[in-house]
HTML snippet that shows the backbone in 3Dmol.js (N, CA, C, O; Angstrom):
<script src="https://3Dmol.org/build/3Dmol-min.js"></script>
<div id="view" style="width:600px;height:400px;position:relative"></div>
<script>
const pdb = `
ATOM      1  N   UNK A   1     110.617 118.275 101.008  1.00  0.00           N
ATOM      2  CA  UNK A   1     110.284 117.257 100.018  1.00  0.00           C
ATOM      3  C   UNK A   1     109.169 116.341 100.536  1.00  0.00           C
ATOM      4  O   UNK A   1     108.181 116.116  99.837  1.00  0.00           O
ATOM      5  N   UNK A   2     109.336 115.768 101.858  1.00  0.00           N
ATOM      6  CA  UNK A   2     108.032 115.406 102.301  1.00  0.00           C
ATOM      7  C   UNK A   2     107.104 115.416 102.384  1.00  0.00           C
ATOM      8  O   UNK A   2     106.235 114.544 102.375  1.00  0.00           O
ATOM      9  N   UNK A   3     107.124 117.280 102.565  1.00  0.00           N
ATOM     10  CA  UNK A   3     105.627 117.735 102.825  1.00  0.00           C
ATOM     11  C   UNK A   3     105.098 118.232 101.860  1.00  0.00           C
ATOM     12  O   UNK A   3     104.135 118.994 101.940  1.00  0.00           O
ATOM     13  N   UNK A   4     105.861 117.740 100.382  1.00  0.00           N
ATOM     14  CA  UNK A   4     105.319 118.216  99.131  1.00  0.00           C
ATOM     15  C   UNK A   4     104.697 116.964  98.529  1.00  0.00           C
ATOM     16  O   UNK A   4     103.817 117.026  97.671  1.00  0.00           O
ATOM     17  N   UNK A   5     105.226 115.735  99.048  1.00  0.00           N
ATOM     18  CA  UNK A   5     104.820 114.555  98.561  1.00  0.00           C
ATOM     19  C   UNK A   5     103.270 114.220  99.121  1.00  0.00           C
ATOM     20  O   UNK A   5     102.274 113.777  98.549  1.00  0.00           O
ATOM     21  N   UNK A   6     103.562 114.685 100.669  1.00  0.00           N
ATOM     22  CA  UNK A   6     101.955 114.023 101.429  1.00  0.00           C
ATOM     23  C   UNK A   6     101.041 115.673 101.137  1.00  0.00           C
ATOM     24  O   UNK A   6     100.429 115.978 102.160  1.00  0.00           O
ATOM     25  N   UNK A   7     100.887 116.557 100.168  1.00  0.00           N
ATOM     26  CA  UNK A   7     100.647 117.677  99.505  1.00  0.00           C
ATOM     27  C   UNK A   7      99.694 116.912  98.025  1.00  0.00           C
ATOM     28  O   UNK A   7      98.587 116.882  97.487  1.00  0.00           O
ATOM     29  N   UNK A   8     101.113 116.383  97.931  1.00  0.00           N
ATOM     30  CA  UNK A   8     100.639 115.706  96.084  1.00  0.00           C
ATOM     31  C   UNK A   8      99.124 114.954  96.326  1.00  0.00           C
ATOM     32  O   UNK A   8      97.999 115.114  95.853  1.00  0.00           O
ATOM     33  N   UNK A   9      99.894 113.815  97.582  1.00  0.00           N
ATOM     34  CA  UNK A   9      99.410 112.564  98.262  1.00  0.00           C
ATOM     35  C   UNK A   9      97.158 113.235  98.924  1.00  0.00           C
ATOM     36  O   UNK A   9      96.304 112.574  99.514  1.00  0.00           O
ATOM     37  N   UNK A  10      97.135 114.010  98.648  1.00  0.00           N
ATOM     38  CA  UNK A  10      96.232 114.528  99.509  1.00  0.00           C
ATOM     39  C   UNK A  10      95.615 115.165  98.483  1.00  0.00           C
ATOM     40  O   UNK A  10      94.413 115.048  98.242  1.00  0.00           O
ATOM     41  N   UNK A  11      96.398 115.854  97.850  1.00  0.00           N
ATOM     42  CA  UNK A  11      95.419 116.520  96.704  1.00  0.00           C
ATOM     43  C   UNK A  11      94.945 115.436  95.712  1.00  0.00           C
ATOM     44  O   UNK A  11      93.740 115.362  95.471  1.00  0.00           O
ATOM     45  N   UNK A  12      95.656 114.743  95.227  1.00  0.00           N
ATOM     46  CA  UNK A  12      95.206 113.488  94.156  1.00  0.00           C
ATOM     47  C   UNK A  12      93.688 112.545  95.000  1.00  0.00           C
ATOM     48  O   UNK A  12      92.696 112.065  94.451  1.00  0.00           O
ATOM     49  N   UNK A  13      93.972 112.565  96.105  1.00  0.00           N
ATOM     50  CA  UNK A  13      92.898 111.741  96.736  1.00  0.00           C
ATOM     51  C   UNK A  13      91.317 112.311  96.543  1.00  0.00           C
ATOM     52  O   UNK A  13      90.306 111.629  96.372  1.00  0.00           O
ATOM     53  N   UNK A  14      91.478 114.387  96.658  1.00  0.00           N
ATOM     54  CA  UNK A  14      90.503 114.848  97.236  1.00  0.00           C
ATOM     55  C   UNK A  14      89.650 115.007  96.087  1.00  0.00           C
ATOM     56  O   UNK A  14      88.423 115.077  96.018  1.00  0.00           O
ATOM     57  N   UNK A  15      90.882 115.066  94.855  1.00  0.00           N
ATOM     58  CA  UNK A  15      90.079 115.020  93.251  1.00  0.00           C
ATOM     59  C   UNK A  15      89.497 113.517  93.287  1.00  0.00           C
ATOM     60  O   UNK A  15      88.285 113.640  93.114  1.00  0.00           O
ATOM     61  N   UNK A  16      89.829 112.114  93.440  1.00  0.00           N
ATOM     62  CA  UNK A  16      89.104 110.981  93.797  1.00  0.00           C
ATOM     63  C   UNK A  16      87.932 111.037  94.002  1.00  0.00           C
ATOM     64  O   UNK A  16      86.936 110.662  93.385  1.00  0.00           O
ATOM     65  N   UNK A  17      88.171 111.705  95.230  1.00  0.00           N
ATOM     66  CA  UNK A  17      86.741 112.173  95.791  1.00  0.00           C
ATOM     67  C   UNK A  17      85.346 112.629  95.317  1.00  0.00           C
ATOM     68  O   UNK A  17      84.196 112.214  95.458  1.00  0.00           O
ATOM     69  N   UNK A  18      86.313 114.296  94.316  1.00  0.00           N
ATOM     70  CA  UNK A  18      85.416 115.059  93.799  1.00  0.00           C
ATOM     71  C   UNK A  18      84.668 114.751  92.226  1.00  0.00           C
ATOM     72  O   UNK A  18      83.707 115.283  91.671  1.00  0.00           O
ATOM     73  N   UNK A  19      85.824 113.362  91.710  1.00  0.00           N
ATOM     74  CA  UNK A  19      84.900 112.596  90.473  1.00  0.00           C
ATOM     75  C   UNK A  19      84.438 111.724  91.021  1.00  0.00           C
ATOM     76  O   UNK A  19      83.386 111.705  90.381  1.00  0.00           O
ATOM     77  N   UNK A  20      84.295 110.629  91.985  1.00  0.00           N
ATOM     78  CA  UNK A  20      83.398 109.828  92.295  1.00  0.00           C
ATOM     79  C   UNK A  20      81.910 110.575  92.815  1.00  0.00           C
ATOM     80  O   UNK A  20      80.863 109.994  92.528  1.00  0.00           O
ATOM     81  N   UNK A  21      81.862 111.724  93.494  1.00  0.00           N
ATOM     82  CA  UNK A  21      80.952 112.473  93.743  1.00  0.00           C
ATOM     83  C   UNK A  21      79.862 112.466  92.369  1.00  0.00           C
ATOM     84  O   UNK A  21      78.789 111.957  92.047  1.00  0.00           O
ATOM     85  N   UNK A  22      81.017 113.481  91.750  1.00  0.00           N
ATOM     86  CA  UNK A  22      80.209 114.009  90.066  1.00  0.00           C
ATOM     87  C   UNK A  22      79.523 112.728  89.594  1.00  0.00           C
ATOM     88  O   UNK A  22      78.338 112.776  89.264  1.00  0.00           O
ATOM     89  N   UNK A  23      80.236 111.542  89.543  1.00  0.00           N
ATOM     90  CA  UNK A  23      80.365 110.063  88.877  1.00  0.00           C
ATOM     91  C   UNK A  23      79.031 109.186  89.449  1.00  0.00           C
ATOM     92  O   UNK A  23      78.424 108.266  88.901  1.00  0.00           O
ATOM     93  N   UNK A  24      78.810 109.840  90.785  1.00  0.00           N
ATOM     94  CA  UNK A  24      77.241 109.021  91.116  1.00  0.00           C
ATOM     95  C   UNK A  24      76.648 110.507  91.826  1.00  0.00           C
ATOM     96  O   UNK A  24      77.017 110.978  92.901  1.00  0.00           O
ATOM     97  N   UNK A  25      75.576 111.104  90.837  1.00  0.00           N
ATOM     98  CA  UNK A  25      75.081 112.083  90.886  1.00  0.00           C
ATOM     99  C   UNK A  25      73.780 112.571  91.915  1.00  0.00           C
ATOM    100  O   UNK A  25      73.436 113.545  92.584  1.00  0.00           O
ATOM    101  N   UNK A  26      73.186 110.815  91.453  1.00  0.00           N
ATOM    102  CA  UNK A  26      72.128 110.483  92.685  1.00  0.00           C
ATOM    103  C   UNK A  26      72.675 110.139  93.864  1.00  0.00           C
ATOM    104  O   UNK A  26      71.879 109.367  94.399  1.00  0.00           O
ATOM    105  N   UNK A  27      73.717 110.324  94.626  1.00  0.00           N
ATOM    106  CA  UNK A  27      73.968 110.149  95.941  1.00  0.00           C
ATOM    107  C   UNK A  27      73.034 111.004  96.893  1.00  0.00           C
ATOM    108  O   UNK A  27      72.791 112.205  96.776  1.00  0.00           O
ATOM    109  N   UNK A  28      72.516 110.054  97.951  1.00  0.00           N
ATOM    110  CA  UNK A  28      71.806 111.177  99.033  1.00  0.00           C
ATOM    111  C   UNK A  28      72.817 111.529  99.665  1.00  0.00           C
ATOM    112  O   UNK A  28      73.896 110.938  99.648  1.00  0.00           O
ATOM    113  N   UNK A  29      72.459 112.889 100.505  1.00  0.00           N
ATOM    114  CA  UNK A  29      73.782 113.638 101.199  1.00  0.00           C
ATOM    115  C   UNK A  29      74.436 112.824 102.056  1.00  0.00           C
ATOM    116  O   UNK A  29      75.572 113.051 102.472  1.00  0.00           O
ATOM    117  N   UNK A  30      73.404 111.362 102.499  1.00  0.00           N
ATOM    118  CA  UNK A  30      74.494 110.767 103.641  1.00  0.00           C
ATOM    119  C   UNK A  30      75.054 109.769 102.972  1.00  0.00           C
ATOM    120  O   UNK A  30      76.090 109.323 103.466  1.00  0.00           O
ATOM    121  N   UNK A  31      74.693 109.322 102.058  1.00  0.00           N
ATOM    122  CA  UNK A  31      75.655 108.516 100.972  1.00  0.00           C
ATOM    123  C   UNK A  31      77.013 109.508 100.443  1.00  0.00           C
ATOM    124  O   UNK A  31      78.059 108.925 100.160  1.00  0.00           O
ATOM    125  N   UNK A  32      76.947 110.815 100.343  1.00  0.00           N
ATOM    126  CA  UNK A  32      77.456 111.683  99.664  1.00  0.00           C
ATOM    127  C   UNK A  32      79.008 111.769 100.884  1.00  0.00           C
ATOM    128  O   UNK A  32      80.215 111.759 100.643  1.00  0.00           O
ATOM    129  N   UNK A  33      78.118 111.860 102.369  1.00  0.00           N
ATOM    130  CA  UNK A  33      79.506 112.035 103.177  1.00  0.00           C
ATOM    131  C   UNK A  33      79.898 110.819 104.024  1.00  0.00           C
ATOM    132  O   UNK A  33      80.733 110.942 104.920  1.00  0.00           O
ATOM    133  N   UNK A  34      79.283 109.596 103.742  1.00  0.00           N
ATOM    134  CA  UNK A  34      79.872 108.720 103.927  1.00  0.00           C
ATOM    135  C   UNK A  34      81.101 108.514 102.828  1.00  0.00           C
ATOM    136  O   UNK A  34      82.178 108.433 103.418  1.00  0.00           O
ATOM    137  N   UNK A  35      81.187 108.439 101.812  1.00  0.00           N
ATOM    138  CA  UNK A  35      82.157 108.667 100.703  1.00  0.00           C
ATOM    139  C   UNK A  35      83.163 109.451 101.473  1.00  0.00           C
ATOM    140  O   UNK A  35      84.154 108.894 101.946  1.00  0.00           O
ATOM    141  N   UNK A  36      82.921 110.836 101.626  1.00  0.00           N
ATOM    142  CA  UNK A  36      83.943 111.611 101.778  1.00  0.00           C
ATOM    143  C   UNK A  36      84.760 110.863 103.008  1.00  0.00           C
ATOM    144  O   UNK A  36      85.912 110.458 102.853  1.00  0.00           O
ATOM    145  N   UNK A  37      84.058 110.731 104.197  1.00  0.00           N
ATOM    146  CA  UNK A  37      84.720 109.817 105.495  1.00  0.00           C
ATOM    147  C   UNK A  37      85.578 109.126 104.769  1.00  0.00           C
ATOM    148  O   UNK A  37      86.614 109.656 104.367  1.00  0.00           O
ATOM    149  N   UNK A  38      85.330 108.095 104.549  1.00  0.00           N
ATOM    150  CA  UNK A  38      85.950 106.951 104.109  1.00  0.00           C
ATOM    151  C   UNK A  38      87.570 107.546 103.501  1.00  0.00           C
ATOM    152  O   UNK A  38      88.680 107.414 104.016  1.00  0.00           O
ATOM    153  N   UNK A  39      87.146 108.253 102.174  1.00  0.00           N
ATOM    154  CA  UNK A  39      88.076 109.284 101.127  1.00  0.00           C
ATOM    155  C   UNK A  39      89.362 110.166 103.009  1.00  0.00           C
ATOM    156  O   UNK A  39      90.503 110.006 103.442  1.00  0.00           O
ATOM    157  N   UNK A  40      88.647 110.642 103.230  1.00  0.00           N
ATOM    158  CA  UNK A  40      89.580 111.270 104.281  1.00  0.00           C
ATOM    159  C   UNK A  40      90.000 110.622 105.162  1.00  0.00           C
ATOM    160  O   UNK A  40      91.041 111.104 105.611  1.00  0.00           O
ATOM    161  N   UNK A  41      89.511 109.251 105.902  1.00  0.00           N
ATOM    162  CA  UNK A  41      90.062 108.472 106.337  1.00  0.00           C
ATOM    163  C   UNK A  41      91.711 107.619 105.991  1.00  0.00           C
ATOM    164  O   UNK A  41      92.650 107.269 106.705  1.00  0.00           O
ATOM    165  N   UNK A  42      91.336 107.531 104.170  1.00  0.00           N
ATOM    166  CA  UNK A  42      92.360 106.865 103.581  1.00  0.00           C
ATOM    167  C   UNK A  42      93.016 107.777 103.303  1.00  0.00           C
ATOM    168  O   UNK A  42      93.904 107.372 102.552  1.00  0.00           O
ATOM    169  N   UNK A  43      93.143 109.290 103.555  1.00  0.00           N
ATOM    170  CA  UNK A  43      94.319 110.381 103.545  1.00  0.00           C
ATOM    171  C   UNK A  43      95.245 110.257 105.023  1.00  0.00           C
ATOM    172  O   UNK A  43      96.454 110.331 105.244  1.00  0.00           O
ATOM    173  N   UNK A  44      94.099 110.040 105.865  1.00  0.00           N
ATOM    174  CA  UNK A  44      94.687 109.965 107.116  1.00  0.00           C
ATOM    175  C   UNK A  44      95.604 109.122 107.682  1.00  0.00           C
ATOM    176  O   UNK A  44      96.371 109.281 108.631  1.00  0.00           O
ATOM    177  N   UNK A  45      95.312 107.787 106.620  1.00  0.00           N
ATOM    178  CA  UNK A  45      95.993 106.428 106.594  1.00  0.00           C
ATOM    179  C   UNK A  45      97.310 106.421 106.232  1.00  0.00           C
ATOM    180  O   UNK A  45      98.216 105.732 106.699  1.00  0.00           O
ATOM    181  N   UNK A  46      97.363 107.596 104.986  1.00  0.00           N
ATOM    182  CA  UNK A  46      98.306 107.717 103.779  1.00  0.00           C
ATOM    183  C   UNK A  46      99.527 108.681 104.848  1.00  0.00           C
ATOM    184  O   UNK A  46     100.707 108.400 105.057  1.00  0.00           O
ATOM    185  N   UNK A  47      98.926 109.562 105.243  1.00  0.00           N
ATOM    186  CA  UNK A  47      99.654 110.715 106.045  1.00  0.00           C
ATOM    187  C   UNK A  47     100.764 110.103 107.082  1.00  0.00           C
ATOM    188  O   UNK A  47     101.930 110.403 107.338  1.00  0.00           O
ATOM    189  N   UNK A  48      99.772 109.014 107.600  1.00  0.00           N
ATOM    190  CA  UNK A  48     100.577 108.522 109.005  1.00  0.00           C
ATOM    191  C   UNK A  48     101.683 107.212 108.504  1.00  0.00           C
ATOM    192  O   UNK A  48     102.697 106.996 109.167  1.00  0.00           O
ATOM    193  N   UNK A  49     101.372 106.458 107.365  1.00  0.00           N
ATOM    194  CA  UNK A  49     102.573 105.797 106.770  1.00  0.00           C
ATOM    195  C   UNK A  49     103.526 106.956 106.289  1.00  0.00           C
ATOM    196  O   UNK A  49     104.651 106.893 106.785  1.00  0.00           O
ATOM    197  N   UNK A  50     103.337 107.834 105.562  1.00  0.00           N
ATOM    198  CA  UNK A  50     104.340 108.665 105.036  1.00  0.00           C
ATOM    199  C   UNK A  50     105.221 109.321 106.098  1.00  0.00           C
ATOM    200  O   UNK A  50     106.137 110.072 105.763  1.00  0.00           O
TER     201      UNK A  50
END
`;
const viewer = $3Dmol.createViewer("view");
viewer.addModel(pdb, "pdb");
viewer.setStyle({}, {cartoon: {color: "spectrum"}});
viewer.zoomTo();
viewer.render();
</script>
């Protein structure tokens, strides 16, 4: 049950991710993976409270 929650918890984030991407189209690539950092950071955040 846990590891279906931090599953849910991880996938909902990575879609976050993948409409804020779509959502600012003009991002340069290092604008593009600074986003993602950040986005996977706050999975990493999420993971280690859960």
């Amino acid at each position: 049950m846990e590891e279906r929650k931090k599953e849910i918890i991880r996938e909902y984030l990575f879609e976050t991710l993948a409409i804020a991407l779509n959502s600012y189209p003009n991002l340069t690539v290092e604008e593009q993976e600074l986003l993602y950092r950040i986005i996977d950071n706050k999975i990493q955040e999420f993971e280690v409270k859960l």
